[in-house]
NUSE-996220 format. One record per residue (C-alpha): x, y, z. Coordinates in steps of 0.5 Angstrom, whole numbers, padded with zeros to 4 digits, always signed. Layout:
XYZ...
% end
This chain:
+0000+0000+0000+0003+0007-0002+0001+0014-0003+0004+0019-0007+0001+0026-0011-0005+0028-0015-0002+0026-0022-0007+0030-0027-0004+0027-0033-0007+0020-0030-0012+0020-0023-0017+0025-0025-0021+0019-0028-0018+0013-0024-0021+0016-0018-0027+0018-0021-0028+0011-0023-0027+0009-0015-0033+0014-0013-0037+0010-0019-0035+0003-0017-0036+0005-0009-0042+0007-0009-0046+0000-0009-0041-0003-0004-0043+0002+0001-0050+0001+0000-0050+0008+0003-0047+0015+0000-0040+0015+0004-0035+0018-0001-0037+0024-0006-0041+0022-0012-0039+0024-0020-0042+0031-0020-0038+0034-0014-0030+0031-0015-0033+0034-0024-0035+0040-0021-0029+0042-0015-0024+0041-0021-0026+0044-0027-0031+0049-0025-0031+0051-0016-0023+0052-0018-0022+0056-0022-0028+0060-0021-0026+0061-0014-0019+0062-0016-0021+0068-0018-0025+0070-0013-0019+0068-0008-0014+0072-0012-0019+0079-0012-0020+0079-0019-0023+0075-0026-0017+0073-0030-0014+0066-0033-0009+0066-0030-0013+0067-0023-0017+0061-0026-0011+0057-0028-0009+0058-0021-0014+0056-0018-0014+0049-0022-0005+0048-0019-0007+0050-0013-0013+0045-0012-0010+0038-0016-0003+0040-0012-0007+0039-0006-0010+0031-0007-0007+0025-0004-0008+0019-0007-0008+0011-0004-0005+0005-0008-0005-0002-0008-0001-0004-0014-0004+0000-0019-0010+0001-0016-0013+0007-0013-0016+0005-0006-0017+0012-0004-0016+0020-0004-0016+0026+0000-0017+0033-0002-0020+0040-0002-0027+0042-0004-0024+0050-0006-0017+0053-0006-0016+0054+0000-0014+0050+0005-0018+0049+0012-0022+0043+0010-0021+0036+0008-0026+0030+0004-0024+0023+0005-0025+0016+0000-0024+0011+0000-0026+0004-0002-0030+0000+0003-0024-0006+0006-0019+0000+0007-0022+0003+0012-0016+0002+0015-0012+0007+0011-0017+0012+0015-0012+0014+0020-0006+0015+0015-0011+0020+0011-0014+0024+0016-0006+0025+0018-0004+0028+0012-0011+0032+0012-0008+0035+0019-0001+0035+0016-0002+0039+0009-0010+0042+0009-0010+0045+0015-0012+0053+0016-0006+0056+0019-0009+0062+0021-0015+0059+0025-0011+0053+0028-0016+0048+0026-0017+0043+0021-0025+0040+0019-0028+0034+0015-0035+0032+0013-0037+0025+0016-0043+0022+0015-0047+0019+0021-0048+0012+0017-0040+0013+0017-0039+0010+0024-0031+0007+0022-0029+0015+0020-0033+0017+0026-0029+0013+0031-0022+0014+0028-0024+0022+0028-0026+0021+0036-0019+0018+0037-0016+0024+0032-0019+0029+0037-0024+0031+0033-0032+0033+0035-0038+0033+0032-0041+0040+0031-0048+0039+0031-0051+0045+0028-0046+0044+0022-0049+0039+0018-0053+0039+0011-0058+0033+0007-0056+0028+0001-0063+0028-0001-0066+0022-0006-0072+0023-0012-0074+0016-0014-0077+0016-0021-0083+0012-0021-0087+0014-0027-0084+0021-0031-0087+0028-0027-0091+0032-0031-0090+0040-0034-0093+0045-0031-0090+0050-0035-0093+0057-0037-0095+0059-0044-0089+0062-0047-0083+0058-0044-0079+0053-0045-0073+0049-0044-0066+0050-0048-0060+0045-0046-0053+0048-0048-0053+0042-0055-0059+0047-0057-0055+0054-0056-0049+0054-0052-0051+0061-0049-0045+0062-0045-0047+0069-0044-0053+0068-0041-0051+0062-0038-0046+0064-0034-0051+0070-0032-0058+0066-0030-0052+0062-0026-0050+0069-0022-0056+0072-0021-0059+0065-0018-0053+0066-0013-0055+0073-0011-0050+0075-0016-0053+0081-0019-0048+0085-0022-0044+0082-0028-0037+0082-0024-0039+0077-0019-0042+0072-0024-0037+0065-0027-0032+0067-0033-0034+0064-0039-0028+0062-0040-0029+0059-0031-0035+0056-0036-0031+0053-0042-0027+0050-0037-0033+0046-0034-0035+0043-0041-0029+0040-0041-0031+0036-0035-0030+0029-0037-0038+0027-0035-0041+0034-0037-0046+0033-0042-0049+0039-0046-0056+0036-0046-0056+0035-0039-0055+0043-0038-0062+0046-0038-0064+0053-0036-0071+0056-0037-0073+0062-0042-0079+0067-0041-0082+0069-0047-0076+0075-0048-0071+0070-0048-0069+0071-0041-0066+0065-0037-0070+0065-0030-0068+0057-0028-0062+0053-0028-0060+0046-0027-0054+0041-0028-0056+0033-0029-0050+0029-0028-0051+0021-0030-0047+0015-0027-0049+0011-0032-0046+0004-0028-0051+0006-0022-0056+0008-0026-0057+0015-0021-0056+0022-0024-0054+0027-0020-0056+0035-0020-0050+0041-0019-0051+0046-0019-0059+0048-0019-0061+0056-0019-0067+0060-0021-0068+0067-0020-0076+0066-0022-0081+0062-0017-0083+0057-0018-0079+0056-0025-0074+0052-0021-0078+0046-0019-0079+0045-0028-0072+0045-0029-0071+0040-0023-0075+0036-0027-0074+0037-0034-0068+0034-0031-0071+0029-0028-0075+0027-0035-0068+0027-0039-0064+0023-0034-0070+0018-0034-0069+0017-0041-0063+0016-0040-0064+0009-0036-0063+0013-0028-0068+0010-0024-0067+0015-0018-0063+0023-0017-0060+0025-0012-0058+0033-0009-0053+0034-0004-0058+0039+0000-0064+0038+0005-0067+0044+0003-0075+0045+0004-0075+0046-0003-0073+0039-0005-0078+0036+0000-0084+0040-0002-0082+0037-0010-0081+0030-0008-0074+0029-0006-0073+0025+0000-0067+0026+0006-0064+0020+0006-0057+0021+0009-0054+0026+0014-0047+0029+0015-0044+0034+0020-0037+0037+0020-0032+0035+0025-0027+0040+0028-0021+0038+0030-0017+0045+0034-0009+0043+0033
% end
């Protein structure tokens, strides 16, 4: 069993697969799924590059990319990843853990480099997200010195496709994918807005946006938005499909227009349906997701540890 760094040349796929593979064998949501290791690399870091660096530039992006894959530590068992370490954004202070099921016992090892390497230097402390199914990471943190904050914690929520849910769209709007019309302008500017963003400077680059239809499980078909009548983009959302688990996930999910944020999510429900996905997940637990048929299935905390 070794470690070493992130090769970018090489590991980006393997550990994706990992995710993909993984994901039956816990039999619960343990390690990210496809849509979050796509999206921190080719869209959260260069985008929050430029927002660390106080300024939009492709330098600033490109630093935001170095900065994130400098910061990733993989785990082998011969030529086989069994698990990886890594930010979210670049900036230090957090680490995210995977990891294949029987190698629980590289847990340690792991949270030792996060220690070690991703701490936030100025506040002392470095955090992770632990799951409550997760009881092996859970006791291995306790040991670490770790503590659970109760009111830091979010949902990973689950729609089942039992039947295709119905349109409740207004006359006069429709739906447009980015294979129909690849508005980067008024993508990036739904995408701002939805956020709270309203002027232009605080909203992605295009070219942050380029950089996220590169991801290798990026669809343009599966990237929707609403239009209003005056060509407006009012909603917003992202389908990412895990064809082997036969699941889609939704990252990131906006609208600026209500009511028009439940017909994309289910636009995009339709389109990953037909694509052979028989359940869709968010990583949130917010009260929308409920009241339009999502379901919170597991719970995460963060836990503190003050070096």
């Amino acid at each position: 069993m070794t470690s070493r760094a992130y090769d970018p040349s090489r590991d980006f796929l393997r550990v994706r697969d990992m995710l993909v593979e993984t994901f039956p064998d816990f039999g619960r949501i343990t390690n990210w799924r496809i849509e979050r290791w796509n999206y921190a690399r080719h869209f959260v870091s260069p985008m929050c590059g430029c927002f660390k660096a106080g300024s939009v530039s492709v330098e600033n992006a490109l630093a935001g990319i170095h900065f994130w894959e400098e910061n990733v530590r993989v785990w082998e068992d011969g030529d086989r990843i069994v698990g990886a370490a890594m930010l979210e954004y670049p900036w230090p202070g957090r680490v995210f853990l995977q990891r294949r099921p029987e190698h629980a016992g590289l847990l340690d090892e792991m949270l030792a480099w996060g220690e070690e390497h991703l701490a936030d230097t100025k506040k002392g402390t470095i955090e992770t997200f632990i799951y409550e199914t997760d009881g092996e990471l859970r006791a291995v943190a306790e040991r670490r010195g770790f503590r659970k904050e109760a009111e830091r914690k979010d949902w990973d929520s689950e729609f089942v496709i039992d039947g295709l849910p119905e349109s409740l769209m207004p006359e006069g709007y429709t739906f447009r994918s980015m294979a129909d019309d690849n508005d980067i302008e008024k993508r990036r500017e739904v995408f701002g807005r939805s956020f709270g963003h309203k002027e232009e400077p605080d909203w992605p680059s295009a070219w942050d946006y380029q950089e996220l239809q590169k991801a290798p499980d990026y669809r343009r078909e599966l990237d929707l938005s609403v239009v209003a009548p005056d060509g407006t983009y009012v909603a917003c959302c992202i389908g990412w499909l895990d064809e082997r688990n036969r699941m889609a996930s939704l990252e990131p999910v906006g609208s600026i227009r209500l009511g028009y944020g439940r017909e994309v999510v289910m636009e995009a429900v339709r389109r990953v349906a037909a694509l052979g996905a028989t359940s869709v997940w968010v990583g949130s637990g917010q009260r929308f997701y409920k009241v339009i048929g999502f379901e919170r299935r597991f719970l995460a905390h963060v836990w503190v540890k003050e070096l």
